[in-house]
C-alpha positions, 0 to 999 in steps of 0.5 A: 644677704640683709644680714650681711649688708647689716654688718657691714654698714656703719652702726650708726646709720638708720636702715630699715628693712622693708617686708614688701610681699604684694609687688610695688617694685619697693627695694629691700633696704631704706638706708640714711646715711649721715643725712643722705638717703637712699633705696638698696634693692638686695639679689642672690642669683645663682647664675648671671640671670638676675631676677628683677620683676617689672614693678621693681625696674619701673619703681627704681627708673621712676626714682632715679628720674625723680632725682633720687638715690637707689642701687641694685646689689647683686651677690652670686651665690656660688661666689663671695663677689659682691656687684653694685649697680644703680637704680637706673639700670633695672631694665638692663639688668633683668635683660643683660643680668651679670654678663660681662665683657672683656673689660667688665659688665655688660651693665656699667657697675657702680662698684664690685669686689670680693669684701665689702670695702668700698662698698660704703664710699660707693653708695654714699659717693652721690651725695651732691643729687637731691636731698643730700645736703642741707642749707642753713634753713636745715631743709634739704639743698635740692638739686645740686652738685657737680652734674648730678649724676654720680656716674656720669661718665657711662652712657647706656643705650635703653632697649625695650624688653621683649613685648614692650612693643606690643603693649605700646600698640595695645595701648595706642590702639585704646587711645583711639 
């Protein structure tokens, strides 16, 4: 999938392709695009299952509440559709994976298709969040845009995975 993603990208943006082996939940893919940075965490499934390891939900929920920019693309193997998903929805789609509705994923999709076209407008689109501009001092403008928060228009609900509950109590009853 790397190689693919490689490809398809404008040549002339830095992409760097992170070998993580020891956990830490870091995405697959740095990409600063034209001064806009961001994380692509990369997933082959070959059902509606996504495999998302725990590190990889918190590391990318962390992120996302930091202000910064971080996707989940997800290519099923049997099919040339291509799923894009942002890093806030980590914990929704290790529950939901790619289950769909009658009107499209249960998870909100950032963008999908068959080809990568749009692909590129898709994760660049939230270019007004945290470090994606520069003011005249040439440092980054900080928060800003519109209502910082590039798909602003979807609310999910977040559901505690199963067990969650009980490490809560576990944790609780250590605080005592």
């Amino acid at each position: 999938m790397w190689n693919r993603l490689k490809e398809n990208l404008p040549k002339h943006w830095n992409t760097t392709r992170i070998e993580n082996r020891y956990g830490g939940g870091i995405p697959d893919v740095h990409i600063c695009a034209d001064g806009f940075a961001f994380w692509v965490e990369l997933k082959v499934t070959k059902t509606n299952r996504i495999a998302i390891s725990s590190h990889q939900v918190g590391w990318n929920y962390a992120y996302n509440r930091s202000g910064g920019v971080s996707f989940y693309l997800v290519s099923p193997l049997l099919s040339p559709h291509l799923y894009l998903f942002g890093g806030e929805y980590g914990r929704e789609l290790k529950l939901h994976g790619l289950a769909t509705t009658g009107s499209g994923t249960v998870v909100p999709c950032a963008w999908s298709g068959d080809t990568w076209s749009g692909l590129i407008g898709a994760m660049t689109s939230g270019r007004d969040r945290v470090g994606s501009g520069r003011d005249n001092s040439g440092f980054g403008s900080g928060v800003g845009g519109n209502d910082n928060n590039w798909n602003s228009d979807i609310t999910i609900n977040h559901q505690e995975l199963p067990g969650d509950q009980e490490k809560k109590q576990k944790i609780n009853l250590k605080n005592i």
